[in-house]
Backbone bond lengths (Angstrom), bond angles and torsions (degrees), N, CA, C in turn:
res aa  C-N    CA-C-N  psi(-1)  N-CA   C-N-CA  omega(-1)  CA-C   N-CA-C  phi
1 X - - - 1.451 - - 1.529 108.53 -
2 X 1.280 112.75 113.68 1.858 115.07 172.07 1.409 119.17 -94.42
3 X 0.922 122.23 129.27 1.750 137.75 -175.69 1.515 99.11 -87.95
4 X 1.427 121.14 106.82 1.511 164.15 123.87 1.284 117.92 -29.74
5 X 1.562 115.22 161.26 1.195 142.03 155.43 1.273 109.61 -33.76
6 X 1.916 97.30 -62.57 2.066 116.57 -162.06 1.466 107.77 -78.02
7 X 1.459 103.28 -5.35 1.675 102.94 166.86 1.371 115.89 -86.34
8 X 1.411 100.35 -53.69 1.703 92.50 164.64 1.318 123.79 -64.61
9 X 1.317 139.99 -34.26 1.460 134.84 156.14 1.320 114.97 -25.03
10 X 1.404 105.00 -65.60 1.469 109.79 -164.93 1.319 95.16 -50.16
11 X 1.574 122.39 -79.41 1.492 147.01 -151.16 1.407 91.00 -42.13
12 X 1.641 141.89 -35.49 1.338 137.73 -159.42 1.694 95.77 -103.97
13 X 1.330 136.73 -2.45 1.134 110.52 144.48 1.538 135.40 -132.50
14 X 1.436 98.15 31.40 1.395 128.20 141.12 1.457 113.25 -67.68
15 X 1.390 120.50 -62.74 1.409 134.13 169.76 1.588 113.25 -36.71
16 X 1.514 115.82 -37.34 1.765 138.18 -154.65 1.530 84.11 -82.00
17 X 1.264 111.24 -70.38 1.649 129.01 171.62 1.787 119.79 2.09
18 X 1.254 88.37 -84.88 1.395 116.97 165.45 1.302 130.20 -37.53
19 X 1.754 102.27 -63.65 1.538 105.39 -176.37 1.408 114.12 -83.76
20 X 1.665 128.35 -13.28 1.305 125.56 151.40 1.435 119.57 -36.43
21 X 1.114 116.42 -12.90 1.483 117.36 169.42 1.672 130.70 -80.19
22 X 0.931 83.18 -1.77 1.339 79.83 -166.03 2.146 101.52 -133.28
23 X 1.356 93.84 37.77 1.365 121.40 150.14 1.336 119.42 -140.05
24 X 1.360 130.66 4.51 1.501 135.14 151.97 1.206 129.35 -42.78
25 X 1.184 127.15 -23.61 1.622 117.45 170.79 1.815 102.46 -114.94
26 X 1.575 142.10 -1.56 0.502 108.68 -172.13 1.590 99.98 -128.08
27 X 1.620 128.54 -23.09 1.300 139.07 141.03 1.413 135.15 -113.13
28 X 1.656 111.43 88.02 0.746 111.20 -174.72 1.677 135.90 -59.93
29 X 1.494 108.73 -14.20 1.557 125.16 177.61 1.642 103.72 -73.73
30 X 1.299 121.79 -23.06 1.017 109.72 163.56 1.185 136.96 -120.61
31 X 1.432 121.34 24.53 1.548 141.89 172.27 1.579 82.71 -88.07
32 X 1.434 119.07 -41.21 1.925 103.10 -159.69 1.606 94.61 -80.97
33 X 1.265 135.83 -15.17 1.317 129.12 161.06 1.533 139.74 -60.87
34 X 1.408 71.34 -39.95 1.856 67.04 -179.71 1.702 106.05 -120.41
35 X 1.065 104.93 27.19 1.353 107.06 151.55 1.896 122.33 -114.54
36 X 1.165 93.47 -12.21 1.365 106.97 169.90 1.478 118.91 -83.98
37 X 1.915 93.21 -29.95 1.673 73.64 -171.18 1.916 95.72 -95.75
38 X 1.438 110.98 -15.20 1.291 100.59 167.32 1.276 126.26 -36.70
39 X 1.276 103.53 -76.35 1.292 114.84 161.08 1.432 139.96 -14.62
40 X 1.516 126.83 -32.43 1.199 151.68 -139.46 1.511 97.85 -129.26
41 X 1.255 110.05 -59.85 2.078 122.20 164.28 1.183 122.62 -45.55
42 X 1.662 98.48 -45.76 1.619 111.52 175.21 1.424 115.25 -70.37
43 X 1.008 123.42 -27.48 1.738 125.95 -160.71 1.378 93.72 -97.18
44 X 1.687 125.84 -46.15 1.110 98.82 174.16 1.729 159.61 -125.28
45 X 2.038 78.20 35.45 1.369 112.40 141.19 1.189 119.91 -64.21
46 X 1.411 109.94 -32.75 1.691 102.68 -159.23 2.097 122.46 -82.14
47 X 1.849 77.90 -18.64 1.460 101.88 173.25 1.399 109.56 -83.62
48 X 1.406 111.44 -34.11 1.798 105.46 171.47 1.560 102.49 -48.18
49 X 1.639 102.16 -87.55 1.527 100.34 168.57 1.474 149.13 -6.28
50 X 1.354 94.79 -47.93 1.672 113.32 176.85 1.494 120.71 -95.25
51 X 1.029 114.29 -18.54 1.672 135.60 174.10 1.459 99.58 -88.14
52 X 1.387 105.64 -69.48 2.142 109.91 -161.28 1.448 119.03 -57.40
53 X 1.206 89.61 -158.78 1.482 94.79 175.73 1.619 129.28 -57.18
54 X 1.392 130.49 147.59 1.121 94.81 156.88 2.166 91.88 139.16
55 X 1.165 96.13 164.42 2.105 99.14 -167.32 1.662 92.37 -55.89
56 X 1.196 86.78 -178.47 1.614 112.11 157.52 1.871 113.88 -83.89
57 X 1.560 88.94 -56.90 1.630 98.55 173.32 1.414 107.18 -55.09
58 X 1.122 135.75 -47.01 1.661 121.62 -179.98 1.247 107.33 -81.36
59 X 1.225 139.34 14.00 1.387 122.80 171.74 1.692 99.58 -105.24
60 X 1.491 113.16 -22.95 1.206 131.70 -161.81 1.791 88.62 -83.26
61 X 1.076 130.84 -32.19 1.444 132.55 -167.30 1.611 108.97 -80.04
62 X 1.811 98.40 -40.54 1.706 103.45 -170.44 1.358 95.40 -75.79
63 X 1.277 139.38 -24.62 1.571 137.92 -153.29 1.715 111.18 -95.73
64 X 1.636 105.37 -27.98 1.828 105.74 153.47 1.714 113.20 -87.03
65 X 1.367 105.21 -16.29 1.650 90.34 168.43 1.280 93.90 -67.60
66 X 1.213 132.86 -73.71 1.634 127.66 -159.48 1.853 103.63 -35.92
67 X 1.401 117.71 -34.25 1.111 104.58 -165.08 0.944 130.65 -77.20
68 X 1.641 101.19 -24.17 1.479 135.82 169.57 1.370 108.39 -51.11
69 X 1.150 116.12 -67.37 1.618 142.45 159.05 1.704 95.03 -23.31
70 X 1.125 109.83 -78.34 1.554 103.63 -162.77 1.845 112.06 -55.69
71 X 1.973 123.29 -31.17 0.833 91.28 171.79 1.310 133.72 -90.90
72 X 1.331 98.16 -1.61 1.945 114.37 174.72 1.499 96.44 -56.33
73 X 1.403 120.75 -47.42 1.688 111.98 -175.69 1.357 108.61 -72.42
74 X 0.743 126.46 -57.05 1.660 116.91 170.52 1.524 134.70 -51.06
75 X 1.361 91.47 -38.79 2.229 88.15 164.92 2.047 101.47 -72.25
76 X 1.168 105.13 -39.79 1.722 97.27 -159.00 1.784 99.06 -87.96
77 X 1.567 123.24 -9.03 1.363 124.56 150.30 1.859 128.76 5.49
78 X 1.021 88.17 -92.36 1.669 133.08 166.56 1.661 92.98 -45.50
79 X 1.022 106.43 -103.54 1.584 106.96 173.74 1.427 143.50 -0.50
80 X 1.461 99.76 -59.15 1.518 123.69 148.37 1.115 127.75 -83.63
81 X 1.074 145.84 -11.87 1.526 142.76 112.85 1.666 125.15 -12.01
82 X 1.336 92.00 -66.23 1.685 88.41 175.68 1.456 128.69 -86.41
83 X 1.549 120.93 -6.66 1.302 131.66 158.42 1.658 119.42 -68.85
84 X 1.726 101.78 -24.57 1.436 111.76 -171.01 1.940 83.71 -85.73
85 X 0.737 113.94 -22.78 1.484 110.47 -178.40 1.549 129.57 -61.82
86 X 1.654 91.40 -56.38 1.364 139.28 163.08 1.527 108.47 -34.98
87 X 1.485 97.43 -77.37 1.578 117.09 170.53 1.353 112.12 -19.89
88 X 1.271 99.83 -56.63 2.170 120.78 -153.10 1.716 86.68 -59.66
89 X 1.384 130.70 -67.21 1.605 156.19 -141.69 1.469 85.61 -78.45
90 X 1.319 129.01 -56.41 1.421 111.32 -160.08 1.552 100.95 -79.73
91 X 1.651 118.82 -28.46 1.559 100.24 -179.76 1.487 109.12 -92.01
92 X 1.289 120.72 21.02 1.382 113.74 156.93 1.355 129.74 -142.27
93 X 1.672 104.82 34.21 1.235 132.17 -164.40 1.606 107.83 -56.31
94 X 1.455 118.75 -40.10 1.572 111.25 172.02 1.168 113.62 -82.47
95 X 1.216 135.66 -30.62 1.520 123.91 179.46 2.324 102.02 -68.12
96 X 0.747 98.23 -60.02 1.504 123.53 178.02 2.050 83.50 -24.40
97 X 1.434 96.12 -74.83 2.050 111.68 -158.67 1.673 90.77 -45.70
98 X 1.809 114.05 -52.52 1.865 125.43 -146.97 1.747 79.33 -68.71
99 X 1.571 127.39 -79.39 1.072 103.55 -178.22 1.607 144.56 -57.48
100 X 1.399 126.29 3.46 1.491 143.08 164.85 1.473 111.46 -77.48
101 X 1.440 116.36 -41.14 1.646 130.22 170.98 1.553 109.83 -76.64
102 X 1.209 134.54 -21.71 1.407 136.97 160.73 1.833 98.97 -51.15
103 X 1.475 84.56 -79.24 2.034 101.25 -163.10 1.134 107.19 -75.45
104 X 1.509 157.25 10.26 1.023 145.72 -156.31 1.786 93.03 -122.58
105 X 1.592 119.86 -20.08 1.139 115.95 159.43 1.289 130.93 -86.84
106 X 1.295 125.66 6.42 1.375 154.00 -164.93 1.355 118.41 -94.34
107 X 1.625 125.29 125.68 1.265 103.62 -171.37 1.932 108.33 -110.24
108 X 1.316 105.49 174.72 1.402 88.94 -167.70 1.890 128.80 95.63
109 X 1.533 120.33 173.23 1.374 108.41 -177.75 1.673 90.25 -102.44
110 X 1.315 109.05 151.44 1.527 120.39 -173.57 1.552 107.79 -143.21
111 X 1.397 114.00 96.84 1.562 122.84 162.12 1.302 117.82 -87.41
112 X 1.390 98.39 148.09 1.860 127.78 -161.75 1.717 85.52 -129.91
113 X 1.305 132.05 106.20 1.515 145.41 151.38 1.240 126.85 -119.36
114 X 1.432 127.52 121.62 0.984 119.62 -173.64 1.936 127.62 59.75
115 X 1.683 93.41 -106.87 1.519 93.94 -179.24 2.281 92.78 -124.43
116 X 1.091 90.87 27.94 2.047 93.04 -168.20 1.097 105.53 -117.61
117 X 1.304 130.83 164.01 1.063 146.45 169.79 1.575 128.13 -145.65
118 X 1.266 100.74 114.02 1.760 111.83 -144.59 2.097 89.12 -98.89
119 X 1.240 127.81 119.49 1.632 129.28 167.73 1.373 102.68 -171.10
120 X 1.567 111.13 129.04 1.093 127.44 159.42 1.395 126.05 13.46
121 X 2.099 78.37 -86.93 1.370 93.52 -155.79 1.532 99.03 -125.86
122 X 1.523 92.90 145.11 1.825 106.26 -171.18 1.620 124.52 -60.49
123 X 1.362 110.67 48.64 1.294 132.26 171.26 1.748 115.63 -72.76
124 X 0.980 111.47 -33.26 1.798 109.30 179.36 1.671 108.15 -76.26
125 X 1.685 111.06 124.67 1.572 104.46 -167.66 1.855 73.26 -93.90
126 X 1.996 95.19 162.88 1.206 101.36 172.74 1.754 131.44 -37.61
127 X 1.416 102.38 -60.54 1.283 107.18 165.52 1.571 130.53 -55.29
128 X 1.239 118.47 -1.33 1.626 118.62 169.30 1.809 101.39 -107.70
129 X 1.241 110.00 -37.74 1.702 98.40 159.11 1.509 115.83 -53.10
130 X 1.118 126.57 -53.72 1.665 114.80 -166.21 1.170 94.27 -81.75
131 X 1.781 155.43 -10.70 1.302 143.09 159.79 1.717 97.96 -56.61
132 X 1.516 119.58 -69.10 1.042 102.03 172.79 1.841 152.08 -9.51
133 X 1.652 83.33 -80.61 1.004 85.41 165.92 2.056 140.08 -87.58
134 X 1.322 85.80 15.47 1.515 96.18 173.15 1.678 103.85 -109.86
135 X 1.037 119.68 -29.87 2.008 122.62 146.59 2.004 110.59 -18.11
136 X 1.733 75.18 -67.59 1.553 97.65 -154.46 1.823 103.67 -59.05
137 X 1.412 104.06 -58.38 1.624 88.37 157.75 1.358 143.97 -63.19
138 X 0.900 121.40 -7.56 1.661 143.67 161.06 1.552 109.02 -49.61
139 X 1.585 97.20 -55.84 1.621 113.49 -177.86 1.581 122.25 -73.12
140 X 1.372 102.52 -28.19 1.175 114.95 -171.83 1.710 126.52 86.32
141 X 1.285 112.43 19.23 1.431 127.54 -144.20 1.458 105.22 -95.45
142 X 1.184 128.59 131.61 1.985 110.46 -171.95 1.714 89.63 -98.31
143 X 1.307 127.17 9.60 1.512 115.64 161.34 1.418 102.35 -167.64
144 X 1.281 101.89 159.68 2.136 126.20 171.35 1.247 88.57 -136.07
145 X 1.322 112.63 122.26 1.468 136.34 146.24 1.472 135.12 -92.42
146 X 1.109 123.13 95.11 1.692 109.43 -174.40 1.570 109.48 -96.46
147 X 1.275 122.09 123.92 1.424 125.83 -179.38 1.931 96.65 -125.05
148 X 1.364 101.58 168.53 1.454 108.87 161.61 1.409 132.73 -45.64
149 X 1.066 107.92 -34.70 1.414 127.81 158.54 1.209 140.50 -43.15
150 X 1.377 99.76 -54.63 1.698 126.40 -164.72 1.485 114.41 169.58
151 X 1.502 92.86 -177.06 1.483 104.75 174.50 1.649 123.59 -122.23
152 X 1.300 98.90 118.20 1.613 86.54 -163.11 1.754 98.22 -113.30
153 X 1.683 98.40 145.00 1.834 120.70 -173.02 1.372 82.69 -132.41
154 X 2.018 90.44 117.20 1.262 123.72 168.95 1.781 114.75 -85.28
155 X 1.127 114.82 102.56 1.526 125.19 -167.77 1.314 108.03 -88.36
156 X 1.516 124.18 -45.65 1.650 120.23 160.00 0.772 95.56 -140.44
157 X 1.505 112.87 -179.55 1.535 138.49 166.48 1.682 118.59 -163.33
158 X 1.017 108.10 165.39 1.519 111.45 175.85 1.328 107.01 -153.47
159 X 1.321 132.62 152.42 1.619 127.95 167.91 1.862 110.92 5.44
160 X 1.182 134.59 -96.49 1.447 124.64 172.05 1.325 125.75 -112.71
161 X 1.139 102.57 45.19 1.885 125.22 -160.36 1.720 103.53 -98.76
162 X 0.983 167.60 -156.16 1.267 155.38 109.91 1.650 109.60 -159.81
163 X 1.156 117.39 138.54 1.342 111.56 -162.84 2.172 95.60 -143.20
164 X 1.218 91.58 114.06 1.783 86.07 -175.17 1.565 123.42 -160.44
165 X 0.916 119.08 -176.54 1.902 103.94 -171.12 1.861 89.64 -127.46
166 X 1.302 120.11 152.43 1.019 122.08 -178.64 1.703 104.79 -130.37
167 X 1.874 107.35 144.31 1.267 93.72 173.27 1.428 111.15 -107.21
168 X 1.010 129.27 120.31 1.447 112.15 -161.96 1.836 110.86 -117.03
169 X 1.539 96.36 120.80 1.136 109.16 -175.16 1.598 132.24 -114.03
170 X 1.464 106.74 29.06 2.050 124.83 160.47 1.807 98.69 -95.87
171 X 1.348 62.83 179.45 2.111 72.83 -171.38 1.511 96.63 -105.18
172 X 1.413 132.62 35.05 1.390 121.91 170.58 1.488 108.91 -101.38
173 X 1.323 128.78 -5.12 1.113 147.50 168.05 1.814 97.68 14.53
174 X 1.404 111.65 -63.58 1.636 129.02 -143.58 1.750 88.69 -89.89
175 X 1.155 112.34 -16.96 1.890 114.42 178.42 1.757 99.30 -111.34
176 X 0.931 103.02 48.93 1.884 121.86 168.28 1.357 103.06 -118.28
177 X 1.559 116.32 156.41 0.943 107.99 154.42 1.802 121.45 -115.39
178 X 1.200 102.23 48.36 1.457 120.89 170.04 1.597 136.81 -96.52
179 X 1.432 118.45 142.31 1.301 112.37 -159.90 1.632 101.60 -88.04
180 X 1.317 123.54 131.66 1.382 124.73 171.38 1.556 112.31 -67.94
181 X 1.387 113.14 132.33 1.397 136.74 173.64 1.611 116.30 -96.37
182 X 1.252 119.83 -70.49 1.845 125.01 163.53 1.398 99.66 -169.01
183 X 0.791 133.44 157.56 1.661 157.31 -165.15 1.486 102.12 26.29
184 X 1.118 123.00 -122.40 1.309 116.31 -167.81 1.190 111.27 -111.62
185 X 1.346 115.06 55.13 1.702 133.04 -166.51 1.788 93.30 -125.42
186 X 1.584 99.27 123.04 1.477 95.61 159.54 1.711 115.31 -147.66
187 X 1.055 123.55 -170.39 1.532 123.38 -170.43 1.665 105.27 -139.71
């Protein structure tokens, strides 16, 4: 069996595959890149390979690597998911705390959209609105939600898609159905 170009192709977006994961919760423009184009490198390396020249036994070898490949991405999935999570909180751990210490004294539901700010009651002094919303672009977030509950940072979305980290501050924590990240951060 001789190691090729279409072997390394493949192997580099098999490789692409994988580590797209672990920009999923915190860039999503580029989790859809390099899992898309993984995806796309891999398949059609894998059809060179499996189509072209070449044994049965070496096509038979590259086709359980791929499989191998597929379940290595699927057990370490999850994993990299919550490090890509992880990631987001620790590199924006002070903006994240300044805006949590704003709303977390706040009573009532309090939306952060865009450049608005949707609450009741006239509790936000000017200067904690424009922290707000200069936070929120900092983060990159297309929403902050503050409810009784918690605080939820909208990281993507699409039509009924929603992708976001929540800080959650009741004691039902364990009657959520959210995955714990570190302290009272979950997704």
């Amino acid at each position: 069996m001789t190691f090729s170009f279409k072997h390394v192709g493949l192997l580099i977006g098999l490789i692409s595959v994988i580590v797209s994961f672990t920009f999923f919760g915190r860039q999503q423009d580029l989790y859809d890149i390099f899992l898309t184009g993984g995806l796309l490198i891999s398949l059609i390396f894998f059809l060179i390979i499996f189509f072209g020249k070449g044994t049965s036994k070496s096509k038979l070898i590259w086709t359980v690597i791929v499989v191998l490949f597929i379940v290595l991405q699927r057990l370490t999935e999850p994993i990299l998911i919550d490090s890509s999570y992880r990631i987001y909180i620790r590199q924006n751990e002070n903006i994240l705390a300044d805006i949590n210490n704003i709303l977390l004294h706040k009573t009532g539901d309090i939306t952060i959209l865009n450049d608005s700010i949707t609450h009741k009651y006239d509790q936000l002094t000017t200067y904690e609105s424009r922290e707000l919303i200069k936070g929120q672009k900092k983060l990159g977030t297309y929403l902050i939600s503050k409810s009784d509950k918690g605080i939820y940072y909208g990281l993507w979305g699409f039509l009924d898609v929603r992708l976001g980290i929540i800080f959650l501050t009741d004691n039902t924590k364990s009657e959520n159905n959210y995955r714990h990240l570190t302290g009272n951060w979950f997704y």
